[in-house]
C-alpha positions in Angstrom: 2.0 21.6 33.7 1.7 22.5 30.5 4.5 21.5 27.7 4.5 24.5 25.4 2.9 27.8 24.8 1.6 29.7 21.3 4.0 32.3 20.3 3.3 35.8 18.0 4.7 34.4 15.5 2.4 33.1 13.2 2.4 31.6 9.6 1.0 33.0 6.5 -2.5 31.0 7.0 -2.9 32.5 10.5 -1.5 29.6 12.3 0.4 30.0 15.8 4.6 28.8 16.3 4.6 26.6 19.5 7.4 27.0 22.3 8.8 24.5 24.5 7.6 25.7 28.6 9.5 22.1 29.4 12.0 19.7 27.9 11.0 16.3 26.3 14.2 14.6 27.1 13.1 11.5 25.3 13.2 13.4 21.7 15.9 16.3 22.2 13.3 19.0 22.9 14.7 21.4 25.1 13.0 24.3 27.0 12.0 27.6 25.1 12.8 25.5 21.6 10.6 26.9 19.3 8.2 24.2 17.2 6.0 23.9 14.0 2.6 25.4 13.6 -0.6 24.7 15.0 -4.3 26.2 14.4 -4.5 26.0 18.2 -3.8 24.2 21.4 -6.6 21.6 20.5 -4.5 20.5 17.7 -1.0 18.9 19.7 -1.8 17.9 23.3 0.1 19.2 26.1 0.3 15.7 27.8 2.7 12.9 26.7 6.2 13.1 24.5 4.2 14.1 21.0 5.6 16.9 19.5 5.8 19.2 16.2 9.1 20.3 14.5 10.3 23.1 12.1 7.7 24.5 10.0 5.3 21.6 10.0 1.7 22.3 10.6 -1.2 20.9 12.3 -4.5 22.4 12.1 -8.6 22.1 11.7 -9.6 19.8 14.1 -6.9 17.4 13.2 -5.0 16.2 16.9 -1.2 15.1 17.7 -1.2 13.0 20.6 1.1 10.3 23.0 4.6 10.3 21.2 3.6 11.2 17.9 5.8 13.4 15.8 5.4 16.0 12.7 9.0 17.2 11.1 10.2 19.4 8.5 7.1 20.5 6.1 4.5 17.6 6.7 0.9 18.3 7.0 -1.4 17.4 9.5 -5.5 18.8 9.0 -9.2 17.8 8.6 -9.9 15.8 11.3 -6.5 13.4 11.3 -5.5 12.0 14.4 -1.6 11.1 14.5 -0.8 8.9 17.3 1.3 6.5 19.4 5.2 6.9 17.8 4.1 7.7 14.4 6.1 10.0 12.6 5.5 12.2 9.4 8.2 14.1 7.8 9.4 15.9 4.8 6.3 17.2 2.9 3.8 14.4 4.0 0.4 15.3 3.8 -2.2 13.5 6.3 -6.1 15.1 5.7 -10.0 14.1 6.2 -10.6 11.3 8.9 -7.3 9.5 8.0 -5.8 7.3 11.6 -2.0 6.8 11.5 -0.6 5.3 14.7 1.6 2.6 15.9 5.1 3.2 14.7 3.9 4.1 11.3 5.8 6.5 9.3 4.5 8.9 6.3 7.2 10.6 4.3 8.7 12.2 1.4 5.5 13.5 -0.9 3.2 10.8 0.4 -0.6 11.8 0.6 -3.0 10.0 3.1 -6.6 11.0 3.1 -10.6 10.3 3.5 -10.9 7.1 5.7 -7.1 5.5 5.1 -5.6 4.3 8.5 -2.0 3.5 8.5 -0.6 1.9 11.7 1.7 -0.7 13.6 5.5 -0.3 11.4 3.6 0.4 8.0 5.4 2.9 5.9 3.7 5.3 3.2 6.7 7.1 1.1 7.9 8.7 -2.4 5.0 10.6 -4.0 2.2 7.5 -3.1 -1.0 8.0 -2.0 -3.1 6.1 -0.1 -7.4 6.8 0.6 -11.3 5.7 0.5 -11.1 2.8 3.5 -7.3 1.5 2.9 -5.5 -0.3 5.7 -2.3 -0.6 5.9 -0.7 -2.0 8.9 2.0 -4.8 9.7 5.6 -4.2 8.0 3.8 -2.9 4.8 5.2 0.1 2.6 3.6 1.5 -0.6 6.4 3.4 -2.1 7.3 5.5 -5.6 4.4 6.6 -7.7 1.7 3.7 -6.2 -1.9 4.6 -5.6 -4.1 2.3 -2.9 -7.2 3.1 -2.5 -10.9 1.7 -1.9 -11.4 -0.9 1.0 -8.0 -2.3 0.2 -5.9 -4.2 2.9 -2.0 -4.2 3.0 -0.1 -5.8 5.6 2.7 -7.9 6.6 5.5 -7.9 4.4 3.8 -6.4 1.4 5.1 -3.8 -0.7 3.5 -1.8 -3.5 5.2 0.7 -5.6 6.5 2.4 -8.8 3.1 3.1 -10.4 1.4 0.1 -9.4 -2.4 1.0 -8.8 -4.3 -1.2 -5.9 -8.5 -0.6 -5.2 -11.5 -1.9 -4.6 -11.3 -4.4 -1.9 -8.3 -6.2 -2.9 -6.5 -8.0 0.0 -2.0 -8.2 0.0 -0.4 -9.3 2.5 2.5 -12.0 3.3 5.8 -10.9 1.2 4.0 -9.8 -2.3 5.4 -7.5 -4.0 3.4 -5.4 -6.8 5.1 -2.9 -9.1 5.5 -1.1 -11.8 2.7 -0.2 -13.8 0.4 -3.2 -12.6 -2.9 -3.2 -11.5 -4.7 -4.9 -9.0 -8.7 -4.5 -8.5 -12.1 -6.2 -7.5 -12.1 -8.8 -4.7 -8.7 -10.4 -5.6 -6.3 -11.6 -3.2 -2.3 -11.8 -3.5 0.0 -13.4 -0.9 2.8 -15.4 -0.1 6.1 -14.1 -2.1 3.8 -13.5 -5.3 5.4 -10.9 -8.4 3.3 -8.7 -10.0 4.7 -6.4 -12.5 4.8 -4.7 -15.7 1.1 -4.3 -17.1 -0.1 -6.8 -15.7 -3.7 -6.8 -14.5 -5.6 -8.4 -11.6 -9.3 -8.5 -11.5 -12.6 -10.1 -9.7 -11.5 -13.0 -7.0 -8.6 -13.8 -8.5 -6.0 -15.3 -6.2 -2.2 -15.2 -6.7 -0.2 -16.9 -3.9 2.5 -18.8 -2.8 6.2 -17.8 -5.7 4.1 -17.3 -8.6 5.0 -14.5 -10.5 2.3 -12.4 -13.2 4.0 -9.7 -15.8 4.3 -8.3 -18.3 0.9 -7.5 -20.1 -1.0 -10.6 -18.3 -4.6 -10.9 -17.4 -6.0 -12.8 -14.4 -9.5 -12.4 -14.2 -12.7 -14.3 -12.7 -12.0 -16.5 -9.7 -8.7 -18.3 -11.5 -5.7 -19.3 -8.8 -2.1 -18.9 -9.8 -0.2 -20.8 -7.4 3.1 -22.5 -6.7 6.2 -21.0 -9.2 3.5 -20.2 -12.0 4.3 -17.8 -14.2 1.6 -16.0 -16.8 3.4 -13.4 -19.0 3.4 -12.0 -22.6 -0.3 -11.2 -23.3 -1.8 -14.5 -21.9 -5.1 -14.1 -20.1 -6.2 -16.4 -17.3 -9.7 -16.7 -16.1 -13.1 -18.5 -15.5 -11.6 -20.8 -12.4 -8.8 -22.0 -14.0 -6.5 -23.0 -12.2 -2.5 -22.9 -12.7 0.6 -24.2 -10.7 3.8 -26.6 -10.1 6.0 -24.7 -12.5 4.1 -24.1 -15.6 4.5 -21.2 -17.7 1.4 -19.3 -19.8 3.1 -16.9 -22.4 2.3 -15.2 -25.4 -1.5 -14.9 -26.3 -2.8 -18.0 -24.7 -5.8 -18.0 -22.9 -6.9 -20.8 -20.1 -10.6 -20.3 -19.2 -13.1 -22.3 -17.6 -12.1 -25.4 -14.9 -8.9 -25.7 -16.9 -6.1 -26.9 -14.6 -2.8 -26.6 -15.8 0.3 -27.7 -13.9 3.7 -29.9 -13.8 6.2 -28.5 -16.2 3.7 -27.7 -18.5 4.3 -24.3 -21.0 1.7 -23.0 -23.1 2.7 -20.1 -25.5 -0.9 -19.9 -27.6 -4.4 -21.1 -28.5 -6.9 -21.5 -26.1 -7.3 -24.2 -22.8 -10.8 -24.5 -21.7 -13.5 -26.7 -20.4 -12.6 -28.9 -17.7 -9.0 -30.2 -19.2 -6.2 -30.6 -16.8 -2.4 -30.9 -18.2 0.1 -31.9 -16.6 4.1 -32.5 -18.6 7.0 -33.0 -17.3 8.9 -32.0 -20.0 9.6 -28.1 -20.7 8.4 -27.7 -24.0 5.9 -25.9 -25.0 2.1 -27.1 -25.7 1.2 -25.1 -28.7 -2.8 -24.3 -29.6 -4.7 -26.8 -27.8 -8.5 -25.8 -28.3 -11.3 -26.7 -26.0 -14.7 -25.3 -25.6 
């Protein structure tokens, strides 16, 4: 038996107003409610508890199917396939070959589009956008002003917002947390309950793990490893495959390069660390200009 019907009604781009023909008890639909929009039958399947409300639309060859829902304005087209119990609402916008399913939910002004999938109990919202090849699955969200794209990966626990940018084939995932206006690219990798915030700037293989935190206009580049409670900040630039951890701290224009390790209590606030040193202090003040190249 068939679920629901295509009225006369029809929207300014031609598409059709569904009507209930049965109830779906599970979600508060009732017979001869009146739906969202759809460019035809082939775009919300008559089987299962999947639905569209209000003045949401769902067209192209774009398909809503098992107990998926669209709600309020959101957007569903191209060749999108919406899925499981996700849910989209507000003025989401889903386009091109993007996959959301799972209990994942798109909202607010969030755009998801080419290849993206979003799925299990991730959660796109704000004004983000997500594209290219992203993943984002587990308990994810991407949030605010962020912008994911590339072959990035996002899962578990991870968040990325504010105006954070993530691309290329960059890897989160555990309880990191990426924010405002940093930038994460290349191969790196962040996890564990890693900060990465202000300007700060993530490049090549880096990989930032475990409590360390990287802010303000930092630069971790090459393969280097931040680890531990690490924190780079100021303008300091890490790179080459250095390696930094325990609890030091690398501020102001200091630069570690090379096999440097640097770890302990150590805190360098400028001149240059290269080479194959390795310091370790136990005391908390700072190591000022050591050179080695």
């Amino acid at each position: 038996m068939e679920k629901y019907e295509l009225i006369g009604e029809r929207h300014e781009n031609g598409f059709y107003r569904i009507r209930a023909l049965s109830g779906i008890p599970s979600i508060g639909v009732q017979t001869g409610n009146l739906g969202g929009f759809v460019g035809g039958e082939s775009n919300l399947s008559q089987e299962g508890d999947c639905w569209i409300w209000d003045d949401a639309e769902v067209y192209d060859d774009a398909k809503v199917f098992d107990n998926a829902q669209i709600l309020n304005n959101a957007s569903v087209s191209g060749h999108a396939q919406i899925f499981d119990y996700a849910i989209l609402w507000n003025k989401a916008q889903v386009s091109d070959n993007v996959i959301v399913s799972g209990y994942a939910k798109v909202s607010q002004h969030a755009k998801i589009f080419d290849n993206a999938q979003v799925s299990e109990d991730a959660w796109i919202h704000g004004f983000a956008s997500a594209s290219n090849h992203t993943r984002i699955s587990g308990h994810a969200q991407v949030y605010g002003n962020a912008v994911v794209y590339g072959r990035t990966y996002i899962f578990n626990n991870a968040e990325v917002y504010g105006r954070a940018s993530v691309y290329d084939n960059v890897k989160i995932w555990g309880n990191a947390k990426i924010y405002d206006e940093a930038q994460i690219t290349g191969y790196a990798k962040i996890y564990g309950d890693t900060k990465i915030f202000g300007n700060a700037k993530i490049r090549s293989h880096a990989k930032i793990y475990g409590y360390a935190k990287i802010f303000a206009d930092a630069n971790i580049d090459g393969d280097a490893e931040i680890f531990d409670y690490a924190e780079i900040c100021g303008e300091a630039k890490v790179y080459g495959h250095s390696r930094i951890s325990g609890e030091a701290h690398i501020r102001g224009d200091a630069e570690i390069f090379g096999n440097a390790e640097i770890f302990g209590h150590t805190h360098v606030k400028s001149g240059k660390i290269g080479c194959d040193m390795r310091i370790s202090d136990d005391v908390t003040e700072y190591v000022d200009a050591w050179y080695a190249y």
